[in-house]
PQR file with spaces between the fields and no chain letter, atoms N, CA, C, O and H, PARSE charges and radii, in Angstrom:
ATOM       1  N    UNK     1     -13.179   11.926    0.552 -0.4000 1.5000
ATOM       2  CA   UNK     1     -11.938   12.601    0.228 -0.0000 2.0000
ATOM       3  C    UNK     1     -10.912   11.544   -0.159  0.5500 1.7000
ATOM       4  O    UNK     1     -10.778   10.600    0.619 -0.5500 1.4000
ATOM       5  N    UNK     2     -10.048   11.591   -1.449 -0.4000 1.5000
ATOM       6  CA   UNK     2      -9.554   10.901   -1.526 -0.0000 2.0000
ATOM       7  C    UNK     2      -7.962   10.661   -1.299  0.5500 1.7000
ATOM       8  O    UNK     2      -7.256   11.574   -1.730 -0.5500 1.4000
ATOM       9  H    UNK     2     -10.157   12.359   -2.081  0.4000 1.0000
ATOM      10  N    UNK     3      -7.373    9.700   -0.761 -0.4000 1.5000
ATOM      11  CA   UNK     3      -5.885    9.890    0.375 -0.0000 2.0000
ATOM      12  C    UNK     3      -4.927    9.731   -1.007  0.5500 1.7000
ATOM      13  O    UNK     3      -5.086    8.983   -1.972 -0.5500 1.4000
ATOM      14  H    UNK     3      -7.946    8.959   -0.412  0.4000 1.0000
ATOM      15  N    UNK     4      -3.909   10.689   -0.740 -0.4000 1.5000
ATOM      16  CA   UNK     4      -2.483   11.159   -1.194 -0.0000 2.0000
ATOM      17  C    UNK     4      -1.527   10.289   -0.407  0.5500 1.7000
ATOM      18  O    UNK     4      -1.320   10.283    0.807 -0.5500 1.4000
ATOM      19  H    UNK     4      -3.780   11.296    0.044  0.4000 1.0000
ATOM      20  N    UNK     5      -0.879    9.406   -1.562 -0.4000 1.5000
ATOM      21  CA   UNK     5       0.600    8.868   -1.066 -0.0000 2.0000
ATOM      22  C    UNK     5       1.491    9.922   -0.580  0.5500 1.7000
ATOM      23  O    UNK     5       1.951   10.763   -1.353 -0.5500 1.4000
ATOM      24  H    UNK     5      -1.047    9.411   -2.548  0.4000 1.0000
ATOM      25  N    UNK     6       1.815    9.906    0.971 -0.4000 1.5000
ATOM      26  CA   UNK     6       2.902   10.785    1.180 -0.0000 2.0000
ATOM      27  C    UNK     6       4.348   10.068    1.038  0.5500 1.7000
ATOM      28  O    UNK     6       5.209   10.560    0.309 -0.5500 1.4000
ATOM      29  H    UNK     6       1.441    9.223    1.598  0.4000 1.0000
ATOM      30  N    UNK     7       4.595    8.725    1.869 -0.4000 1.5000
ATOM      31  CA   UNK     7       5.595    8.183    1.011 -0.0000 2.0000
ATOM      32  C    UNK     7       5.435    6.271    0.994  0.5500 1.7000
ATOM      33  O    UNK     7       4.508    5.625    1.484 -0.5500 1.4000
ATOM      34  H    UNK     7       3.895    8.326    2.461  0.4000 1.0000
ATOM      35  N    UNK     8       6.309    5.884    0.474 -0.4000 1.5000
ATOM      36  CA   UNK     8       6.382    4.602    0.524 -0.0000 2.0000
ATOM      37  C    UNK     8       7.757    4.048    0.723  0.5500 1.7000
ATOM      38  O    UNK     8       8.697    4.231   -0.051 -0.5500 1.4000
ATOM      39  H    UNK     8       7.062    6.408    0.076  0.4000 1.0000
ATOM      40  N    UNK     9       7.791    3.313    1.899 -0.4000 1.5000
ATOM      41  CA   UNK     9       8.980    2.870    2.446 -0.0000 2.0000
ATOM      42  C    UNK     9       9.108    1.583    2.312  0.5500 1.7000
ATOM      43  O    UNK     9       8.293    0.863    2.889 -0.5500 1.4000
ATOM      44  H    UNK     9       7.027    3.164    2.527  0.4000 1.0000
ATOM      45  N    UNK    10      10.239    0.955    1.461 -0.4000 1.5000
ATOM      46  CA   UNK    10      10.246   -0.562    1.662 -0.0000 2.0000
ATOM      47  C    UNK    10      10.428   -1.311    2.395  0.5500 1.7000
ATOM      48  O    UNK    10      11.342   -0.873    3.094 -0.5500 1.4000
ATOM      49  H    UNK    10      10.901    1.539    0.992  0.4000 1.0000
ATOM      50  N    UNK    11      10.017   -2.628    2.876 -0.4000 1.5000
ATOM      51  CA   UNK    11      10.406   -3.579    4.328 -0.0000 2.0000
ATOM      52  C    UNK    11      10.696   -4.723    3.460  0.5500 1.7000
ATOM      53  O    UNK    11      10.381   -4.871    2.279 -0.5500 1.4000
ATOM      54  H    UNK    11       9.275   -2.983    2.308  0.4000 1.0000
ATOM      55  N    UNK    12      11.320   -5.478    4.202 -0.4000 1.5000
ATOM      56  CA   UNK    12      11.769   -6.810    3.791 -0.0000 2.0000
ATOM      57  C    UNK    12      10.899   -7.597    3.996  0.5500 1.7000
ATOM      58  O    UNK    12      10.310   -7.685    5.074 -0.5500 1.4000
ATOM      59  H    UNK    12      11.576   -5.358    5.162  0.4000 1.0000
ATOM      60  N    UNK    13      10.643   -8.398    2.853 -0.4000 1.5000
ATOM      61  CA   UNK    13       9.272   -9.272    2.568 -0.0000 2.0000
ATOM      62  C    UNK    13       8.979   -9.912    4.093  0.5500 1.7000
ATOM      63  O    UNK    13       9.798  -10.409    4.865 -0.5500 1.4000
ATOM      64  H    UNK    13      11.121   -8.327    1.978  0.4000 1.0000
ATOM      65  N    UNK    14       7.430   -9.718    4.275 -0.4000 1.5000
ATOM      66  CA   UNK    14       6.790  -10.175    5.059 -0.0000 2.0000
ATOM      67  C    UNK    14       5.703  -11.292    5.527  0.5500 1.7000
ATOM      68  O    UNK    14       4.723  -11.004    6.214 -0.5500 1.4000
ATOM      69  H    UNK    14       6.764   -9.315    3.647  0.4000 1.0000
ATOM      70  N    UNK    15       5.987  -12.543    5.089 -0.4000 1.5000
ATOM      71  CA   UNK    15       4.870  -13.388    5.056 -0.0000 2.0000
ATOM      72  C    UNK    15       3.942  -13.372    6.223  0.5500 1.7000
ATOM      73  O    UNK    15       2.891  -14.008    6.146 -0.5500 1.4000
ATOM      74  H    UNK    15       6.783  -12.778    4.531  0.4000 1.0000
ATOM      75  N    UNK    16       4.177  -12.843    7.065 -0.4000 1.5000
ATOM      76  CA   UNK    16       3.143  -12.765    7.894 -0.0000 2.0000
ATOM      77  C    UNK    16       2.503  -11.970    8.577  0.5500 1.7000
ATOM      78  O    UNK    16       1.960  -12.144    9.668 -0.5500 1.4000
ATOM      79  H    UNK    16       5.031  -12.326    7.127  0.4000 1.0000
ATOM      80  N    UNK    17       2.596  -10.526    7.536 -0.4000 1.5000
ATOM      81  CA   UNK    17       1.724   -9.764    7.425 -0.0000 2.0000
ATOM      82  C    UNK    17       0.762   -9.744    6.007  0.5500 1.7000
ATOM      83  O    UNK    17       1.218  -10.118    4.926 -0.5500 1.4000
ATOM      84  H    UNK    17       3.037  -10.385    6.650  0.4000 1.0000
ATOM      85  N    UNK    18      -0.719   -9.221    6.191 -0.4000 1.5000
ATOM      86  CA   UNK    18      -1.805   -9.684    5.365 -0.0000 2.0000
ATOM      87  C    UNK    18      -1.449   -8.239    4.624  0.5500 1.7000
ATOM      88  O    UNK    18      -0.689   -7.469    5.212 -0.5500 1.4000
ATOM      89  H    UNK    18      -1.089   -8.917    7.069  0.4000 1.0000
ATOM      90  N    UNK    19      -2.024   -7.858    3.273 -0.4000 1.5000
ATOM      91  CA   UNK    19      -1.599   -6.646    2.776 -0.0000 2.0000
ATOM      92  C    UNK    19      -3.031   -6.435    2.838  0.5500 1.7000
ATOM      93  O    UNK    19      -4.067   -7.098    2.791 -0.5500 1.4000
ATOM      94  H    UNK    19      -2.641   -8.483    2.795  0.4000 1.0000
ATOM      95  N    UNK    20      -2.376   -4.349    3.056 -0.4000 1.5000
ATOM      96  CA   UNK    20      -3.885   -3.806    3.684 -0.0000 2.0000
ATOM      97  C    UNK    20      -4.881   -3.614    2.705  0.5500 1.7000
ATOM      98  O    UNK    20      -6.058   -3.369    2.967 -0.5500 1.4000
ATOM      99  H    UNK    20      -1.535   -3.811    3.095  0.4000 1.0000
ATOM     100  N    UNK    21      -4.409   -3.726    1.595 -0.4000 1.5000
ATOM     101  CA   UNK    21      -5.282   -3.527   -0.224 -0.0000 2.0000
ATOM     102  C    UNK    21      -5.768   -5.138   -0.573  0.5500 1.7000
ATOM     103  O    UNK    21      -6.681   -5.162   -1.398 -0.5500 1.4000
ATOM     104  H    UNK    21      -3.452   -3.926    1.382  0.4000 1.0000
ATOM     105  N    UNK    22      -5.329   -6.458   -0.103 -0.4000 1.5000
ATOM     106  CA   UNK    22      -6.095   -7.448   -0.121 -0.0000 2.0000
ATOM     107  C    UNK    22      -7.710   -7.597    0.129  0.5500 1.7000
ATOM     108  O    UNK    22      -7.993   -8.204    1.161 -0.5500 1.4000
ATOM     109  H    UNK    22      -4.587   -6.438    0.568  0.4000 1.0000
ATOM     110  N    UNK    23      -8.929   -7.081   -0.753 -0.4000 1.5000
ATOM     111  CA   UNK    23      -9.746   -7.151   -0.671 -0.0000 2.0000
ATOM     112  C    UNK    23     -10.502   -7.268   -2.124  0.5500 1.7000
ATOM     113  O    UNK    23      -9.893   -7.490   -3.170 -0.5500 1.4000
ATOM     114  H    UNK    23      -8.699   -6.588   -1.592  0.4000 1.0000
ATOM     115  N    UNK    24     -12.057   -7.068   -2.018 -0.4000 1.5000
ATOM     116  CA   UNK    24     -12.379   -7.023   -3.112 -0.0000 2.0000
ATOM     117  C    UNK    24     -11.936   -6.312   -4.309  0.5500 1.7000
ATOM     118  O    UNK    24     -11.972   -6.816   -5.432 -0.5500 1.4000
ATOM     119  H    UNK    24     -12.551   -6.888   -1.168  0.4000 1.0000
ATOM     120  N    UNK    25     -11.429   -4.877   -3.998 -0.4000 1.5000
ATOM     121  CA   UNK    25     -10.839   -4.215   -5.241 -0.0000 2.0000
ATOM     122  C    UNK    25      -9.533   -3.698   -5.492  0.5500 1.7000
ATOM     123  O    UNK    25      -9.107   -2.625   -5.917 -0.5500 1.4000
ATOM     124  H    UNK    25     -11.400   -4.467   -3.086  0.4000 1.0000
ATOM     125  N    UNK    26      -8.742   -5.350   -4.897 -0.4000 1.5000
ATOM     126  CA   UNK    26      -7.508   -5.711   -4.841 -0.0000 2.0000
ATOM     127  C    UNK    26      -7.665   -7.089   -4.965  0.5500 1.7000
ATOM     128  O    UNK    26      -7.123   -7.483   -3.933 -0.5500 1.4000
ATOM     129  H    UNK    26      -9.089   -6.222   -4.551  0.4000 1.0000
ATOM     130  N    UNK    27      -8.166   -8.357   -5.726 -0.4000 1.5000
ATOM     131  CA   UNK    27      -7.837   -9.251   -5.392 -0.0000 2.0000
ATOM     132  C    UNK    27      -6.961  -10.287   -5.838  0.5500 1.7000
ATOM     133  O    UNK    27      -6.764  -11.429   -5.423 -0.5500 1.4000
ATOM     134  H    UNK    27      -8.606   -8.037   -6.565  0.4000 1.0000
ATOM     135  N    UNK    28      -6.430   -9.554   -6.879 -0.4000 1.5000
ATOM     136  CA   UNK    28      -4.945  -10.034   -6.963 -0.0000 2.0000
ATOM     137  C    UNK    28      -3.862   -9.976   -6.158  0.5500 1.7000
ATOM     138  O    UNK    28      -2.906  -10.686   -6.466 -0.5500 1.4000
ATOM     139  H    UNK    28      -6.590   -8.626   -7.216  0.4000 1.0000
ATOM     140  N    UNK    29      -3.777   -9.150   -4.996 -0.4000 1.5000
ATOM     141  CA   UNK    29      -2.853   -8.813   -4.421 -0.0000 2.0000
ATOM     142  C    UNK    29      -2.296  -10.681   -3.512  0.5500 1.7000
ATOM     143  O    UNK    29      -3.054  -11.591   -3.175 -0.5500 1.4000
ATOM     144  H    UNK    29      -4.554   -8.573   -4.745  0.4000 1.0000
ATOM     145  N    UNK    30      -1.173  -10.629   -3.421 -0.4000 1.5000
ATOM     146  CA   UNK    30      -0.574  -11.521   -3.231 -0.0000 2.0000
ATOM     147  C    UNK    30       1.229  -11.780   -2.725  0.5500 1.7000
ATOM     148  O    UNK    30       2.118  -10.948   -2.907 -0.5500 1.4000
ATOM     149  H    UNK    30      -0.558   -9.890   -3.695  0.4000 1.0000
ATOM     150  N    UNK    31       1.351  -12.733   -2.269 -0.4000 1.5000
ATOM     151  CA   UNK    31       2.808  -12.703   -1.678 -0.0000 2.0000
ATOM     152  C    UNK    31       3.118  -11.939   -0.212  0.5500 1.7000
ATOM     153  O    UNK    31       2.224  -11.646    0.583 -0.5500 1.4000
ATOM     154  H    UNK    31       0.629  -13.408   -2.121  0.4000 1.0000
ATOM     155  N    UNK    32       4.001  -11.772   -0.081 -0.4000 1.5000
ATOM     156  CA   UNK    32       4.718  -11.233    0.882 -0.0000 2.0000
ATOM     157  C    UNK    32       4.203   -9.778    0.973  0.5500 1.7000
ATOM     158  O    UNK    32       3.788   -9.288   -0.078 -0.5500 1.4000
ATOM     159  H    UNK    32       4.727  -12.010   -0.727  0.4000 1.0000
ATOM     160  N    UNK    33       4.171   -8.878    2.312 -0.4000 1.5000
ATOM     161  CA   UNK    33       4.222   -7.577    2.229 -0.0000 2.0000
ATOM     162  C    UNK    33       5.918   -7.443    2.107  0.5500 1.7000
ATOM     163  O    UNK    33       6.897   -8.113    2.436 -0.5500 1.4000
ATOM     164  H    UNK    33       4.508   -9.276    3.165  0.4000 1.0000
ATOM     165  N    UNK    34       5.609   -6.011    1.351 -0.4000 1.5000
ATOM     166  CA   UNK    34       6.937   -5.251    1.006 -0.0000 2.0000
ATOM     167  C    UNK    34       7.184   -3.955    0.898  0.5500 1.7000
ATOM     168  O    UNK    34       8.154   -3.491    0.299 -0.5500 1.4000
ATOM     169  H    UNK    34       4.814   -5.466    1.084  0.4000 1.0000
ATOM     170  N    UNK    35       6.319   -3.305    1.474 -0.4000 1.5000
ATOM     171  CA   UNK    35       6.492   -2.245    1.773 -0.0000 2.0000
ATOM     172  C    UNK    35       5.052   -1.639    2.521  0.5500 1.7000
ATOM     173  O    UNK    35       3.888   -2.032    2.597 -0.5500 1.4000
ATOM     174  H    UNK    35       5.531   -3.681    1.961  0.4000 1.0000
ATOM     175  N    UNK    36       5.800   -0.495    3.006 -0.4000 1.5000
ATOM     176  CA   UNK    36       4.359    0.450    4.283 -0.0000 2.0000
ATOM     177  C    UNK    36       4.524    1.859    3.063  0.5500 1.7000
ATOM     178  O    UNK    36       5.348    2.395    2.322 -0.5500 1.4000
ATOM     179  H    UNK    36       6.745   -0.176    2.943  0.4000 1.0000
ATOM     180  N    UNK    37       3.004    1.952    3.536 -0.4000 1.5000
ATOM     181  CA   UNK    37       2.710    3.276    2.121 -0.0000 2.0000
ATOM     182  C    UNK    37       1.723    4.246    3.324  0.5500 1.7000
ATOM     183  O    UNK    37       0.695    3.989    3.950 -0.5500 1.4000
ATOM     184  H    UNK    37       2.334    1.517    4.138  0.4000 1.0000
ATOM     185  N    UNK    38       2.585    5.388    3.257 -0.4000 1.5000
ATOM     186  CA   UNK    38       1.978    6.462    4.094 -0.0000 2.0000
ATOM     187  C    UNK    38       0.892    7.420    3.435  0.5500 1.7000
ATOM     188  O    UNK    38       1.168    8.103    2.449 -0.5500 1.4000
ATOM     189  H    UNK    38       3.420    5.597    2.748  0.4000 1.0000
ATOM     190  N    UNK    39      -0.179    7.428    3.952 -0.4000 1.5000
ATOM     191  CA   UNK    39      -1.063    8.329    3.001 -0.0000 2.0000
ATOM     192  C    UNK    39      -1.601    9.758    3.989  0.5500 1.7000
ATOM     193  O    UNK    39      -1.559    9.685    5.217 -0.5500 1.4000
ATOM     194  H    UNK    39      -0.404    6.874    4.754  0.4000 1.0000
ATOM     195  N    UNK    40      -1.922   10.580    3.527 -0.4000 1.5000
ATOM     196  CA   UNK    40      -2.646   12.252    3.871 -0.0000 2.0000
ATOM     197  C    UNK    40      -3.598   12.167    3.197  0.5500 1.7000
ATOM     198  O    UNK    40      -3.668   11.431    2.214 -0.5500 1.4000
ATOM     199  H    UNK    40      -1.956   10.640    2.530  0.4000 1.0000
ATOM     200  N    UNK    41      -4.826   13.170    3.751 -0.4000 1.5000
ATOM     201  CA   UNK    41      -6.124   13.306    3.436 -0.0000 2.0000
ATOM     202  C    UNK    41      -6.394   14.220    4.008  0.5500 1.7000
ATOM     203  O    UNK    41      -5.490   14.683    4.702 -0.5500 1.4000
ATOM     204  H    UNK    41      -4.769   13.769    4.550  0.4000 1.0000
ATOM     205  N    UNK    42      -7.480   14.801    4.016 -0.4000 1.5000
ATOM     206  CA   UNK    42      -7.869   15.978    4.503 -0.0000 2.0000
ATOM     207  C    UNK    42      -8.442   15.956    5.905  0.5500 1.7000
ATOM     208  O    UNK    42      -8.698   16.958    6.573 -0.5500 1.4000
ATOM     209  H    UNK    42      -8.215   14.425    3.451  0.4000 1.0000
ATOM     210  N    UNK    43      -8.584   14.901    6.211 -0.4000 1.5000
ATOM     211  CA   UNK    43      -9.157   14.356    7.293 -0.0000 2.0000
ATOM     212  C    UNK    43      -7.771   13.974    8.481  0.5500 1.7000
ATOM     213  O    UNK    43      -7.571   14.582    9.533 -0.5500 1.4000
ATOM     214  H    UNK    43      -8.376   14.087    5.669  0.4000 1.0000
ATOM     215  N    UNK    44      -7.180   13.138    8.093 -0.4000 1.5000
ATOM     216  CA   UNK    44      -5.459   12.430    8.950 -0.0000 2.0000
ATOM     217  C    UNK    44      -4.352   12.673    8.640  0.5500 1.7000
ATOM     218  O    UNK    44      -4.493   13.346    7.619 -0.5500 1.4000
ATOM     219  H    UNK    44      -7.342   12.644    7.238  0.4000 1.0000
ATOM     220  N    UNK    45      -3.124   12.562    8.869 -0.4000 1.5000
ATOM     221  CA   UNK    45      -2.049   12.077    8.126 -0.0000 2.0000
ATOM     222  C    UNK    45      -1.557   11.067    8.804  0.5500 1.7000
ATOM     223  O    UNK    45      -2.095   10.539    9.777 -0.5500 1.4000
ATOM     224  H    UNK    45      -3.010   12.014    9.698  0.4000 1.0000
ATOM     225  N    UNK    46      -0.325   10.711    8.219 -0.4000 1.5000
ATOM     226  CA   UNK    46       0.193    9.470    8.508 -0.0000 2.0000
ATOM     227  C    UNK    46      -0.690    8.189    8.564  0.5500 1.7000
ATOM     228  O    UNK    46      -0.306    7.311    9.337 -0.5500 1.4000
ATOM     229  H    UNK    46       0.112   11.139    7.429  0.4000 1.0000
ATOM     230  N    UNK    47      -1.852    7.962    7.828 -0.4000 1.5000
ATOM     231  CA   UNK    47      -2.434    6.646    7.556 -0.0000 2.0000
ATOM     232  C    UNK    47      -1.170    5.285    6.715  0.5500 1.7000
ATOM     233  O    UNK    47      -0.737    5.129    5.574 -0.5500 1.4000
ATOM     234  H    UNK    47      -2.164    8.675    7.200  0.4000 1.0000
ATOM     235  N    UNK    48      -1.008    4.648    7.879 -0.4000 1.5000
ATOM     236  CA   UNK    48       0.061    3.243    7.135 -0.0000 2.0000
ATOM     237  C    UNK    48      -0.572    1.977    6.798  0.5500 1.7000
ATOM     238  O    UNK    48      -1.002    1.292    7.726 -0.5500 1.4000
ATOM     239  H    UNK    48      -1.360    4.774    8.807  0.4000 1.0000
ATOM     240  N    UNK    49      -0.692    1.554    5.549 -0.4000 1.5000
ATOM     241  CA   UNK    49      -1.230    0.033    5.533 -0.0000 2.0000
ATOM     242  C    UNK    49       0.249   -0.686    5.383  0.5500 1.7000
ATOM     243  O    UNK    49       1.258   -0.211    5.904 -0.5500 1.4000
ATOM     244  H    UNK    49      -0.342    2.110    4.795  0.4000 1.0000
ATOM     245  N    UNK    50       0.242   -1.449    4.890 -0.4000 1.5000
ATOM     246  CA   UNK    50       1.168   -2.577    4.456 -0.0000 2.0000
ATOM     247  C    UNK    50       0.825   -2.946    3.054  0.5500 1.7000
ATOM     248  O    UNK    50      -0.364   -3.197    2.858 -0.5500 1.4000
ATOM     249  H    UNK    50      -0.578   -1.836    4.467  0.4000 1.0000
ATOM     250  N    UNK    51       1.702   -3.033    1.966 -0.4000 1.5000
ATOM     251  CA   UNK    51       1.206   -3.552    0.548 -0.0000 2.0000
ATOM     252  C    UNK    51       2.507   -4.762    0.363  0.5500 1.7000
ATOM     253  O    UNK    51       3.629   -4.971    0.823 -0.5500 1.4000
ATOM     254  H    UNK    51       2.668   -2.829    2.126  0.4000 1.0000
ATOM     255  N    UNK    52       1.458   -5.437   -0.713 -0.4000 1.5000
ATOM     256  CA   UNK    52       2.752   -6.661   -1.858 -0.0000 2.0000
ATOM     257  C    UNK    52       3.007   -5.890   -2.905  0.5500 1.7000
ATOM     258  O    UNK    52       2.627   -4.781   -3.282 -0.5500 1.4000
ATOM     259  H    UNK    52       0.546   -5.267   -1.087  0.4000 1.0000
ATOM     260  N    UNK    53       3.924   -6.929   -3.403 -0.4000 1.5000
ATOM     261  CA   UNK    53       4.609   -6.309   -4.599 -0.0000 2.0000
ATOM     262  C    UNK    53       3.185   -6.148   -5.677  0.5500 1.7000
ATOM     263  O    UNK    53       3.285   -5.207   -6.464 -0.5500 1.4000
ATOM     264  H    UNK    53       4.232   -7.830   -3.097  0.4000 1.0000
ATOM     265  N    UNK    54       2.539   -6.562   -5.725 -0.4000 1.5000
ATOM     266  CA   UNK    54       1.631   -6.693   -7.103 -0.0000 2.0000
ATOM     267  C    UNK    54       0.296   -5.190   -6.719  0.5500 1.7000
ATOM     268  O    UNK    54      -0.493   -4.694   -7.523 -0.5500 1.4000
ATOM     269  H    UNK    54       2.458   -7.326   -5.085  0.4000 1.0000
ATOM     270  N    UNK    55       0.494   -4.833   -5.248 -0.4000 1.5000
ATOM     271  CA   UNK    55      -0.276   -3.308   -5.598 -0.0000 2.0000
ATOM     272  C    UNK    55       0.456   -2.354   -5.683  0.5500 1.7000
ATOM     273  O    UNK    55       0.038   -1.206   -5.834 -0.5500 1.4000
ATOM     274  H    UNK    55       1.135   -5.236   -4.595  0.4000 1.0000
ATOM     275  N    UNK    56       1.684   -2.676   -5.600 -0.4000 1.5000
ATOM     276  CA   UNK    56       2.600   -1.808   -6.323 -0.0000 2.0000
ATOM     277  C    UNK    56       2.668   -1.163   -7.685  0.5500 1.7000
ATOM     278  O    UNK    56       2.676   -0.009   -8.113 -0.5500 1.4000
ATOM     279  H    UNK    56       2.023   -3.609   -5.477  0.4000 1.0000
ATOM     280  N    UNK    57       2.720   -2.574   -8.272 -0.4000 1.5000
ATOM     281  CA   UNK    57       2.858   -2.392   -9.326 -0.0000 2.0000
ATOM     282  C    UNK    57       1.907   -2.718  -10.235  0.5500 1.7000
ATOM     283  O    UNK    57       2.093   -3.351  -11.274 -0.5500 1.4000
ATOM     284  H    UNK    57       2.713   -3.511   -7.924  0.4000 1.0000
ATOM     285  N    UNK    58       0.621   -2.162   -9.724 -0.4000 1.5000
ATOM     286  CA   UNK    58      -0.723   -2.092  -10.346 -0.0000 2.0000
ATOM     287  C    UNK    58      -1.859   -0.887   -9.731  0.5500 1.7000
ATOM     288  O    UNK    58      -3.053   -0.962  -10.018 -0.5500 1.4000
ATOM     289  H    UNK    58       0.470   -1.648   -8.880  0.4000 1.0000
ATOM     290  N    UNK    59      -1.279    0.258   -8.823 -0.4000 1.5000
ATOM     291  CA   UNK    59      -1.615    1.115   -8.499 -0.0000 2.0000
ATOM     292  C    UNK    59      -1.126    2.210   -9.328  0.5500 1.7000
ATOM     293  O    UNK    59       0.099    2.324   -9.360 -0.5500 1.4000
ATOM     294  H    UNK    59      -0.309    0.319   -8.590  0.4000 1.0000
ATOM     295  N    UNK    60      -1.798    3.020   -9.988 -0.4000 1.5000
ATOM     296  CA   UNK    60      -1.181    4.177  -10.802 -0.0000 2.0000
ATOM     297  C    UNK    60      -0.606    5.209   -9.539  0.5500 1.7000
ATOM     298  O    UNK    60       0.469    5.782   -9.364 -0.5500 1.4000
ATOM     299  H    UNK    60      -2.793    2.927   -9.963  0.4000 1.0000
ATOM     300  N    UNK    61      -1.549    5.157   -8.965 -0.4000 1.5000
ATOM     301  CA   UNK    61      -0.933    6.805   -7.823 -0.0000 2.0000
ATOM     302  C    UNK    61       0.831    6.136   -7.165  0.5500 1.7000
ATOM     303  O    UNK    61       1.792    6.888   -7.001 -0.5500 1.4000
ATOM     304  H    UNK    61      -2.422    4.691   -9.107  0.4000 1.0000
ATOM     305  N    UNK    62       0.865    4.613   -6.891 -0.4000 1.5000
ATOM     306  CA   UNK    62       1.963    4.586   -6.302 -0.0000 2.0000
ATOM     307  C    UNK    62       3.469    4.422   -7.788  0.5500 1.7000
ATOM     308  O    UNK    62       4.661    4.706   -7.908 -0.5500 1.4000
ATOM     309  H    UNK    62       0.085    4.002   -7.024  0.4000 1.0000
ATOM     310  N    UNK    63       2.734    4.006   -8.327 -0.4000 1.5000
ATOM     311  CA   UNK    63       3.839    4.325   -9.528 -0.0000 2.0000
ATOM     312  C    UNK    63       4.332    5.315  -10.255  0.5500 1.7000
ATOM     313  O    UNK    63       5.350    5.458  -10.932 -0.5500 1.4000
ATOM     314  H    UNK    63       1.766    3.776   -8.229  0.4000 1.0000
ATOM     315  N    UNK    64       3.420    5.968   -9.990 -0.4000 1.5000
ATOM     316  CA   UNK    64       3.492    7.939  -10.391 -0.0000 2.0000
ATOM     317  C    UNK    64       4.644    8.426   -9.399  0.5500 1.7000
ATOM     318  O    UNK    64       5.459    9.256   -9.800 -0.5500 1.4000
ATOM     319  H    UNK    64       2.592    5.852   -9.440  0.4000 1.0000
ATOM     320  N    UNK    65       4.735    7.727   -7.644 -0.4000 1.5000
ATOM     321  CA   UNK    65       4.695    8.432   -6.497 -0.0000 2.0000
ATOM     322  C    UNK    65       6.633    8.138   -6.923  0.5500 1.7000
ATOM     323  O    UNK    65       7.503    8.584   -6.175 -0.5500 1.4000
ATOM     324  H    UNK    65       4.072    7.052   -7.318  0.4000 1.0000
């Protein structure tokens, strides 16, 4: 099932948090976290990772959001 941005809240850059999309099919992601992105599914709500600026602004669903 695939998770729905419910919202995205900005935080003040975080170097020392890891962003939760830093992986293989994120691996550009980089810098500071800067925001917590709340997601729903059919399964949970309120799922929070932590993102950088660059899955921001390379995620279509959160740029749509």
């Amino acid at each position: 099932m695939k998770s729905v941005i419910a919202a995205i809240d900005p935080v003040a850059p975080d170097n020392t948090l890891k962003c939760s999309m830093h992986d293989k099919t994120s691996p550009n992601c980089s810098g500071p976290v800067v925001a917590e992105v709340t997601f729903d599914d059919a399964g949970s709500t309120g799922n929070h990772w932590n993102v950088c600026q660059w899955w921001l602004d390379n995620t279509p669903e959160a740029q749509q959001f």
